[in-house]
PDB file of the backbone (N, CA, C, O) and the ligand in Angstrom, with CONECT records:
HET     CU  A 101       1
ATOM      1  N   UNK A   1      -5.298  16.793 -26.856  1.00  0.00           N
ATOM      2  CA  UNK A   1      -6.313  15.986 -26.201  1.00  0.00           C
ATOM      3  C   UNK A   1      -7.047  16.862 -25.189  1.00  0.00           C
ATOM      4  O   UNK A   1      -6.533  17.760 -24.521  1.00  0.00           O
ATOM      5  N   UNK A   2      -8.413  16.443 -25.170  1.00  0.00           N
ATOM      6  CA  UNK A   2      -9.247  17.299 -24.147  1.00  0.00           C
ATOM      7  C   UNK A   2      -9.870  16.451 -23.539  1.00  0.00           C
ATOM      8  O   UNK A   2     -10.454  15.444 -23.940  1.00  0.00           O
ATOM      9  N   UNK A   3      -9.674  17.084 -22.051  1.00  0.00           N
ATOM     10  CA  UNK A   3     -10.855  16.246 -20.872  1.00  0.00           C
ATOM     11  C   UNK A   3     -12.086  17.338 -20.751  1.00  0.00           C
ATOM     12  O   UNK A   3     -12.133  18.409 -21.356  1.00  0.00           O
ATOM     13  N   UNK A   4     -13.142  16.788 -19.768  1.00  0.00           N
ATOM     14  CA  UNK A   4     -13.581  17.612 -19.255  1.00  0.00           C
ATOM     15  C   UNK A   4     -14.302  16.898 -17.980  1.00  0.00           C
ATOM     16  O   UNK A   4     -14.621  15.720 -17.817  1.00  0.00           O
ATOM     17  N   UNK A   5     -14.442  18.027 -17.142  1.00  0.00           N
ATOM     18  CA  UNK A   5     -14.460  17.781 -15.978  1.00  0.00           C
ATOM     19  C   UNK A   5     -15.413  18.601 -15.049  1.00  0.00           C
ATOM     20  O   UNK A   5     -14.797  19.656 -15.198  1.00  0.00           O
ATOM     21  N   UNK A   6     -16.471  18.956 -14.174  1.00  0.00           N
ATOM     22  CA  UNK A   6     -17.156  19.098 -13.712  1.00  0.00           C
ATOM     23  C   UNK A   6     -16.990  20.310 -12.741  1.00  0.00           C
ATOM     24  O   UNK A   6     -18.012  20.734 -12.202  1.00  0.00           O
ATOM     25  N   UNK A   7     -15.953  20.823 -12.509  1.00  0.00           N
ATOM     26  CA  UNK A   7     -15.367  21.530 -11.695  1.00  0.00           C
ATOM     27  C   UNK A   7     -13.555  21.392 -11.402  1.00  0.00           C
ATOM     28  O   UNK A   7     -13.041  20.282 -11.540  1.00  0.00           O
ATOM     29  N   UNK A   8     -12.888  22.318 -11.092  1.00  0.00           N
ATOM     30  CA  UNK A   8     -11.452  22.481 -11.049  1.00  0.00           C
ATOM     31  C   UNK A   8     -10.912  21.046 -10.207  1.00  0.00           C
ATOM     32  O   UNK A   8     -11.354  20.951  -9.062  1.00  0.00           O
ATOM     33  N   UNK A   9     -10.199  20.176 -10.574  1.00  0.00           N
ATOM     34  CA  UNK A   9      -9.316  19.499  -9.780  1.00  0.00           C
ATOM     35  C   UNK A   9      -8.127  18.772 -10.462  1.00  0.00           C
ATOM     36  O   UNK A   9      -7.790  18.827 -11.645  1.00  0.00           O
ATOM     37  N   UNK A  10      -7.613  18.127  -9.513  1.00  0.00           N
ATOM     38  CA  UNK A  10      -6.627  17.218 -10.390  1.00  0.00           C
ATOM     39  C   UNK A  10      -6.785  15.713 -10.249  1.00  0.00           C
ATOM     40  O   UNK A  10      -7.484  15.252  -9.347  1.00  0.00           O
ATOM     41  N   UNK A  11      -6.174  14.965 -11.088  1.00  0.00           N
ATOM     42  CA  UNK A  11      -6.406  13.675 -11.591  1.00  0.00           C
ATOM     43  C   UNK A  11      -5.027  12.880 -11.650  1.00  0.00           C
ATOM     44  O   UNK A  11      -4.248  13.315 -12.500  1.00  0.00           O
ATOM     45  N   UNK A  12      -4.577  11.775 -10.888  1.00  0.00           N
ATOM     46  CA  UNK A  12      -3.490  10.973 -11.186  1.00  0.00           C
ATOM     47  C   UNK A  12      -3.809  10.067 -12.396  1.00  0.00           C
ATOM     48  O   UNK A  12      -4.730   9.270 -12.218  1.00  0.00           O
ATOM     49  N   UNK A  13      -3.228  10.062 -13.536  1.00  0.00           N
ATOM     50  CA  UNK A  13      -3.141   9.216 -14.601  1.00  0.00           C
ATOM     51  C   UNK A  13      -1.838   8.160 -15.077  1.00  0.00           C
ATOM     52  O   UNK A  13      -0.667   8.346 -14.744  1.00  0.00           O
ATOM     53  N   UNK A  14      -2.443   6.746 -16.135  1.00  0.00           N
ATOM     54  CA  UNK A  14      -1.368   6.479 -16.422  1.00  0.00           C
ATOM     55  C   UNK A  14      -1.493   6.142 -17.627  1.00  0.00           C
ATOM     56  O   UNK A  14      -2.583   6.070 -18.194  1.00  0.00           O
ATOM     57  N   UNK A  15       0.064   5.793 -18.377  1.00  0.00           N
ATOM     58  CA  UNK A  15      -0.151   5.508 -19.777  1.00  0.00           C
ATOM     59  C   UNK A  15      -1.184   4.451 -19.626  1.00  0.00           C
ATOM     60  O   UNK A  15      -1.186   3.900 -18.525  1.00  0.00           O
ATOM     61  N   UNK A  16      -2.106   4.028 -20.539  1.00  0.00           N
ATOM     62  CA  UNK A  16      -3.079   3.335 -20.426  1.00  0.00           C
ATOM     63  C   UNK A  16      -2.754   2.186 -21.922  1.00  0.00           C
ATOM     64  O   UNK A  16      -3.614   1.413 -22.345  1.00  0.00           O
ATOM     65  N   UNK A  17      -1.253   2.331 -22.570  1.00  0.00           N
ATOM     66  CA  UNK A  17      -0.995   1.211 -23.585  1.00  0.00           C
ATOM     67  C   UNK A  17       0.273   1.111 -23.464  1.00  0.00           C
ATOM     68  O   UNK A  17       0.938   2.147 -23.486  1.00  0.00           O
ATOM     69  N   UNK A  18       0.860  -0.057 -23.320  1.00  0.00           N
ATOM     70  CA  UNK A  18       2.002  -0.875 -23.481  1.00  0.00           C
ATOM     71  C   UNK A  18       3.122  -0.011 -24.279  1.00  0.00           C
ATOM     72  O   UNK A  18       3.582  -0.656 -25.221  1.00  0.00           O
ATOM     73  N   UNK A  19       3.591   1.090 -24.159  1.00  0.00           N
ATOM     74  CA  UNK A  19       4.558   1.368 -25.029  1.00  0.00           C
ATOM     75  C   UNK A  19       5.933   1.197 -25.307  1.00  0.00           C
ATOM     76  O   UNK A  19       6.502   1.641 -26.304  1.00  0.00           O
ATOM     77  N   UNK A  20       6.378   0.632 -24.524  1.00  0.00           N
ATOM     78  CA  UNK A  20       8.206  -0.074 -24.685  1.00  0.00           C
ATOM     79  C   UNK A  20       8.461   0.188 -22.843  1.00  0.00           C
ATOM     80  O   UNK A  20       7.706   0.142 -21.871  1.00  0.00           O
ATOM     81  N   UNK A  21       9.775   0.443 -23.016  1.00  0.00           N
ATOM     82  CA  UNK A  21      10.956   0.541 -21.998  1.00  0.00           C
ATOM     83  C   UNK A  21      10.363   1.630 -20.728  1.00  0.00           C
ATOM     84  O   UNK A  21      10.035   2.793 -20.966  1.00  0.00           O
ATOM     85  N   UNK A  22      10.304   1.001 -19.372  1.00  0.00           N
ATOM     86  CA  UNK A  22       9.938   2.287 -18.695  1.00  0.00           C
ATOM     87  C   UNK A  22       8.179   2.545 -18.546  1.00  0.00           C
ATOM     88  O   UNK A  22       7.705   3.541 -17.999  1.00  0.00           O
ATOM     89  N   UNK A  23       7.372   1.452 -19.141  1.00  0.00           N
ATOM     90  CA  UNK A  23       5.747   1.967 -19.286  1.00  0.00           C
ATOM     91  C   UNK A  23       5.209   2.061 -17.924  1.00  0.00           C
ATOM     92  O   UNK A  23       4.693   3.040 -17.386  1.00  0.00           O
ATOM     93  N   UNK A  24       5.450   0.676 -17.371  1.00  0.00           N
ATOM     94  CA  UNK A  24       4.908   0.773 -15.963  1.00  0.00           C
ATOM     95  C   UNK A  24       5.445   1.860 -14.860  1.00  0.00           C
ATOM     96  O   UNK A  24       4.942   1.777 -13.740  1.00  0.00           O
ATOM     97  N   UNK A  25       6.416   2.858 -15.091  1.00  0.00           N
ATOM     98  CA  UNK A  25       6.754   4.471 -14.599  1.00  0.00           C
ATOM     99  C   UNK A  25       5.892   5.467 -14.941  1.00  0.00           C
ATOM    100  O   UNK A  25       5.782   6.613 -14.505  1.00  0.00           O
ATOM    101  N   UNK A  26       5.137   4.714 -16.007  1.00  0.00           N
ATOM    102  CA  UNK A  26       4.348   6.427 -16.764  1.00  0.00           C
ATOM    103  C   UNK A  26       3.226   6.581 -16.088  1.00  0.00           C
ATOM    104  O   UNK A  26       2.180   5.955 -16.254  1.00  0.00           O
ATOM    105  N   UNK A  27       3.519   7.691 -15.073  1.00  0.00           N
ATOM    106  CA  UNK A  27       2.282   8.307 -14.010  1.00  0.00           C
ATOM    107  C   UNK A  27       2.619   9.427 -14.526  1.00  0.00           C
ATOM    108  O   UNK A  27       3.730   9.869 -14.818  1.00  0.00           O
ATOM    109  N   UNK A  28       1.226  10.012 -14.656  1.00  0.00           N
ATOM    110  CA  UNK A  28       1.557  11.631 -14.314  1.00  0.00           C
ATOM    111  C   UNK A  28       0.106  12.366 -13.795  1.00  0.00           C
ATOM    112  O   UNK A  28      -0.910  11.725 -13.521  1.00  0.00           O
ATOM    113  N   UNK A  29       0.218  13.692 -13.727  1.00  0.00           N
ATOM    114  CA  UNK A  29      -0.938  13.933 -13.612  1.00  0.00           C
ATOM    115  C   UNK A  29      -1.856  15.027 -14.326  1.00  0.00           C
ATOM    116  O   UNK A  29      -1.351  16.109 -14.623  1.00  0.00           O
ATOM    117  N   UNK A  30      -2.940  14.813 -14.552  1.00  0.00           N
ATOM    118  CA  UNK A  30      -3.945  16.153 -15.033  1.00  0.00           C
ATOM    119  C   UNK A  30      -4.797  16.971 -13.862  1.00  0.00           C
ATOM    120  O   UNK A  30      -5.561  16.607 -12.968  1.00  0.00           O
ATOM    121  N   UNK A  31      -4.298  18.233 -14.301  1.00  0.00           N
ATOM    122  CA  UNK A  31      -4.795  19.081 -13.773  1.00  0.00           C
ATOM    123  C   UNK A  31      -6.078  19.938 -14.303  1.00  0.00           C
ATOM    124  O   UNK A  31      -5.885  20.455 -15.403  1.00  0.00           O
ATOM    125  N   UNK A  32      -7.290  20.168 -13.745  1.00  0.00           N
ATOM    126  CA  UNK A  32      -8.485  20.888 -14.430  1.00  0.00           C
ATOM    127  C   UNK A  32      -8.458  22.020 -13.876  1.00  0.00           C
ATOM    128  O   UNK A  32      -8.709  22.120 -12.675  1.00  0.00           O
ATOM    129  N   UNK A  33      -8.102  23.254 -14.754  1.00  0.00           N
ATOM    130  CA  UNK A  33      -8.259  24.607 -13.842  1.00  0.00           C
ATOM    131  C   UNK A  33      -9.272  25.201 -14.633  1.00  0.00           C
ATOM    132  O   UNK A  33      -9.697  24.767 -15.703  1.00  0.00           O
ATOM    133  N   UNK A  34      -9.684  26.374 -13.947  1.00  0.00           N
ATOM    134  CA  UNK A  34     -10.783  27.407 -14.798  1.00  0.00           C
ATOM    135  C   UNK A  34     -10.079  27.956 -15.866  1.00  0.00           C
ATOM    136  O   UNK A  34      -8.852  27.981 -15.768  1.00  0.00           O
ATOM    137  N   UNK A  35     -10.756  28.524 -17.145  1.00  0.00           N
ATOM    138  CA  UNK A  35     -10.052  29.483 -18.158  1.00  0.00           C
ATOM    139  C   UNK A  35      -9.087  30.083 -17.648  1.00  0.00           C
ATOM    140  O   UNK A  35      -7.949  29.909 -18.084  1.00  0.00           O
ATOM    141  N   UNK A  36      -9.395  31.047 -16.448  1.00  0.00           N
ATOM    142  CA  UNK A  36      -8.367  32.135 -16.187  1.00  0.00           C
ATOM    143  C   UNK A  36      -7.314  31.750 -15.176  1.00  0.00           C
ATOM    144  O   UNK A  36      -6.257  32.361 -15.015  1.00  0.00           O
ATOM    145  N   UNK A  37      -7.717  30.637 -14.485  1.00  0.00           N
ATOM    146  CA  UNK A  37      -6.642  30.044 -13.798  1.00  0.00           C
ATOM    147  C   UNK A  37      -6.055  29.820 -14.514  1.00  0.00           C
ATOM    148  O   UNK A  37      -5.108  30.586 -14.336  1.00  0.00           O
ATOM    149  N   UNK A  38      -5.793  29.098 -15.568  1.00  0.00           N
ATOM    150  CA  UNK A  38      -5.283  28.155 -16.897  1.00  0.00           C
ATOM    151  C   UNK A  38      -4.083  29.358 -17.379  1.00  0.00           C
ATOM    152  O   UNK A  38      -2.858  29.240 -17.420  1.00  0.00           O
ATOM    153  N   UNK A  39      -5.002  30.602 -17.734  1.00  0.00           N
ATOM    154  CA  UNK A  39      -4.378  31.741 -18.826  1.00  0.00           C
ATOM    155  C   UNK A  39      -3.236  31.926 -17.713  1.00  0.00           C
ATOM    156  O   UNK A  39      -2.059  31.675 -17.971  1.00  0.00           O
ATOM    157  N   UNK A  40      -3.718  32.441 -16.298  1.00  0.00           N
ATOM    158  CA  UNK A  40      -2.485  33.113 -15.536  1.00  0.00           C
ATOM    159  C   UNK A  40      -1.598  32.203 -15.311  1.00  0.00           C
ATOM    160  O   UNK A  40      -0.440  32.565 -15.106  1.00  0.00           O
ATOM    161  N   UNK A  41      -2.009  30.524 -15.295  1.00  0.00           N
ATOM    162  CA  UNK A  41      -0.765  29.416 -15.453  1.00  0.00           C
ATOM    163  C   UNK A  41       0.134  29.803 -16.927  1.00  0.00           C
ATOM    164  O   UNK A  41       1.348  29.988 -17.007  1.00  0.00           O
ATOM    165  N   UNK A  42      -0.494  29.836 -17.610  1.00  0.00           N
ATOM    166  CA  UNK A  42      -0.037  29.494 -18.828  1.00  0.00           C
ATOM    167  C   UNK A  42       1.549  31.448 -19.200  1.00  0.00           C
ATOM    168  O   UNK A  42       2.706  31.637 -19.577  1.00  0.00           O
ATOM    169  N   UNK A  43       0.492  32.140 -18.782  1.00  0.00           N
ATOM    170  CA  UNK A  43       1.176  33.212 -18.872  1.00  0.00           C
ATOM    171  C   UNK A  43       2.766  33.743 -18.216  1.00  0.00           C
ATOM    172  O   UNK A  43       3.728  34.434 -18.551  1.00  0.00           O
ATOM    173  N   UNK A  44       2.196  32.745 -16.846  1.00  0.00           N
ATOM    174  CA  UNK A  44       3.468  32.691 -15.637  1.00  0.00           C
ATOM    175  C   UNK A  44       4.464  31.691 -16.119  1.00  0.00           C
ATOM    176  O   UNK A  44       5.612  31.947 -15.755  1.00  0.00           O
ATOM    177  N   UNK A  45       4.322  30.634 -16.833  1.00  0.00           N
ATOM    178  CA  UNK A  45       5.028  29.942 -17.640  1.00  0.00           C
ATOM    179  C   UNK A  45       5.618  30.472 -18.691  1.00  0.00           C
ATOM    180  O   UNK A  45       6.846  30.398 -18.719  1.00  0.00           O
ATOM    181  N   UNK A  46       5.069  30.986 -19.565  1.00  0.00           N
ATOM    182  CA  UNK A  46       5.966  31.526 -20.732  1.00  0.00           C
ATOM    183  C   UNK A  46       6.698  32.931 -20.722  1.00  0.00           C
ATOM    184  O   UNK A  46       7.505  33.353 -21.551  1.00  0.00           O
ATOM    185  N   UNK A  47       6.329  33.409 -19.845  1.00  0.00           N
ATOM    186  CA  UNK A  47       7.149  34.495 -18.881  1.00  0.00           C
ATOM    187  C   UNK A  47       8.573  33.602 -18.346  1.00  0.00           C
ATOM    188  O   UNK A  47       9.637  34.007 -18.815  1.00  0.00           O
ATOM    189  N   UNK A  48       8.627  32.526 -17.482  1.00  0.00           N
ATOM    190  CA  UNK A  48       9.674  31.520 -16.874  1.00  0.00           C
ATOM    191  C   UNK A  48      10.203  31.339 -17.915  1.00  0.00           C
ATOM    192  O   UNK A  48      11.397  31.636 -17.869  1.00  0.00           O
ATOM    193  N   UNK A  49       9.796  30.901 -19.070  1.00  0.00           N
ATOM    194  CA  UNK A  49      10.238  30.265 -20.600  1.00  0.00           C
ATOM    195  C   UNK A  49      11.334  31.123 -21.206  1.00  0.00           C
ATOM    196  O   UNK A  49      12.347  30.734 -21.787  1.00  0.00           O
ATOM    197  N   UNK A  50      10.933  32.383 -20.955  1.00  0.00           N
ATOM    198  CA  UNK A  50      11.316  33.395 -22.337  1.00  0.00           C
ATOM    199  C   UNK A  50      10.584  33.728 -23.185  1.00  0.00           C
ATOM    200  O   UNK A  50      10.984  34.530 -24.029  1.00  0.00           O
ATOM    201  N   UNK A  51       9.660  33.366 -23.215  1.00  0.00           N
ATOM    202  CA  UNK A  51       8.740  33.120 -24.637  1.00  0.00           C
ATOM    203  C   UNK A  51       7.465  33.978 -24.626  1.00  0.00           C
ATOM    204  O   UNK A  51       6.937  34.083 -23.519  1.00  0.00           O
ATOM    205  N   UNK A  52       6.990  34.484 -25.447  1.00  0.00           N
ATOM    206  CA  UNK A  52       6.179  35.293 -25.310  1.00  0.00           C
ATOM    207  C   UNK A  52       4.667  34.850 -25.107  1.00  0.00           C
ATOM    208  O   UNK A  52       4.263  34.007 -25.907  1.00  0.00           O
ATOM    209  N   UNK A  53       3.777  35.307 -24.142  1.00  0.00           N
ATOM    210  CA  UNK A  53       2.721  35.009 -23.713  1.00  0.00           C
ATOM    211  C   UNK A  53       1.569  35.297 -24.920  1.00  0.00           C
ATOM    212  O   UNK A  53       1.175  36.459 -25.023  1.00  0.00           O
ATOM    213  N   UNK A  54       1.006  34.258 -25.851  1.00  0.00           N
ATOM    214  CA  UNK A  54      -0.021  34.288 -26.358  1.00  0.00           C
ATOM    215  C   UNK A  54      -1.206  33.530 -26.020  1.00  0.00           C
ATOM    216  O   UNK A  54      -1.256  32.361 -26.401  1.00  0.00           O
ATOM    217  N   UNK A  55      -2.216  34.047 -25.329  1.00  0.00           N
ATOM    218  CA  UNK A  55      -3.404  33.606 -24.620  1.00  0.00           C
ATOM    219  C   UNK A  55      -3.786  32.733 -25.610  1.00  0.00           C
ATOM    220  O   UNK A  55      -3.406  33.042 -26.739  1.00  0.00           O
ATOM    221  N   UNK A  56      -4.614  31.443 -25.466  1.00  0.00           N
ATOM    222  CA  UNK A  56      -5.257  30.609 -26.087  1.00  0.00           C
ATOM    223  C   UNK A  56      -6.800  31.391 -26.620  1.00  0.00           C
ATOM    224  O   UNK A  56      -7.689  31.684 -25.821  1.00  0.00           O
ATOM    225  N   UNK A  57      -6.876  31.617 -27.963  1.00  0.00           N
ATOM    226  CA  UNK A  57      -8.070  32.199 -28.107  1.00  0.00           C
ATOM    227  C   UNK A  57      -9.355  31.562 -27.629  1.00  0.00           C
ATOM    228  O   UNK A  57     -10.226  32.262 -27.112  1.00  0.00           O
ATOM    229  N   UNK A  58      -9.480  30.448 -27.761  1.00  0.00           N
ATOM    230  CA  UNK A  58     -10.491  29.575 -27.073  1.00  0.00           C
ATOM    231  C   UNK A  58     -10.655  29.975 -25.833  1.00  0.00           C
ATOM    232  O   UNK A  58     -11.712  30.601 -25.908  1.00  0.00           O
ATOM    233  N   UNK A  59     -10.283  30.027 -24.679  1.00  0.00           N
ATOM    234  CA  UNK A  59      -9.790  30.020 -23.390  1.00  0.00           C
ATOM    235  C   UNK A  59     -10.226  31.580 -23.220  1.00  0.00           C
ATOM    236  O   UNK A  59     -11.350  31.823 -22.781  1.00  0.00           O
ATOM    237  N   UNK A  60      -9.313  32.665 -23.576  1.00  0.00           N
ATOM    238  CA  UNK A  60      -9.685  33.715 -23.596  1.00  0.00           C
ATOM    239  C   UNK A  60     -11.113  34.392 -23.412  1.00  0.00           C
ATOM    240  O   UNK A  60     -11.113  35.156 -22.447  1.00  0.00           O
ATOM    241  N   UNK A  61     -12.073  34.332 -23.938  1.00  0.00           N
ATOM    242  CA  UNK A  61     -13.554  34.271 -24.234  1.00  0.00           C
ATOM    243  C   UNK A  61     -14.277  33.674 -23.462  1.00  0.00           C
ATOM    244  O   UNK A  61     -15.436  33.978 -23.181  1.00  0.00           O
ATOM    245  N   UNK A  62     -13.399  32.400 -22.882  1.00  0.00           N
ATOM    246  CA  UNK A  62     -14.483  32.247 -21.558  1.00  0.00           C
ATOM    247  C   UNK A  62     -14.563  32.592 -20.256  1.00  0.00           C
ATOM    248  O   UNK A  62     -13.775  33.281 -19.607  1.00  0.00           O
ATOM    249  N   UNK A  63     -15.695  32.002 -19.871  1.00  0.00           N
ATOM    250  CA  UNK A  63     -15.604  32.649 -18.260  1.00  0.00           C
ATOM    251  C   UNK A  63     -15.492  31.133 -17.635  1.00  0.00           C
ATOM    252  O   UNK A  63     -15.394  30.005 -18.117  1.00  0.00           O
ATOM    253  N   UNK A  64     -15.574  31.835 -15.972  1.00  0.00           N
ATOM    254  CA  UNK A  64     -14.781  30.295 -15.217  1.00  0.00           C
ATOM    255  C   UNK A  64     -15.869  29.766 -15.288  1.00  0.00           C
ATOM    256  O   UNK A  64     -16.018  28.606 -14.901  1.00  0.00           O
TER     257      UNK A  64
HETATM  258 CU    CU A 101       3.266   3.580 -21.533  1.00  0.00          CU2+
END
């Protein structure tokens, strides 16, 4: 799923459909960062993971 958003911020969300046990708990939140904010999130994560850092080609190519 993709948002988009006007500039970097974050967003409190909630499930927005009835799904069983626990629905009215489902908060979470979205975060909008730039490409390269995103990549060095994403990179610093799969570094934490174990897992090897493959940049999103999409993402990659752009600028903030
Ligand atoms: Cu729900």
């Amino acid at each position: 799923m993709w948002f988009s958003t006007p500039e970097p911020n974050s967003f409190d969300i909630a499930c927005a459909e009835y799904c069983g046990l626990r629905h009215s708990y489902m908060y979470t939140k979205v975060v909008a960062m730039t490409p390269a904010d995103f990549n060095a999130w994403y990179q610093e994560a799969s570094l934490k993971a174990g897992r090897p850092y493959e940049p999103i080609p999409s993402l990659a190519a752009a600028r903030n």
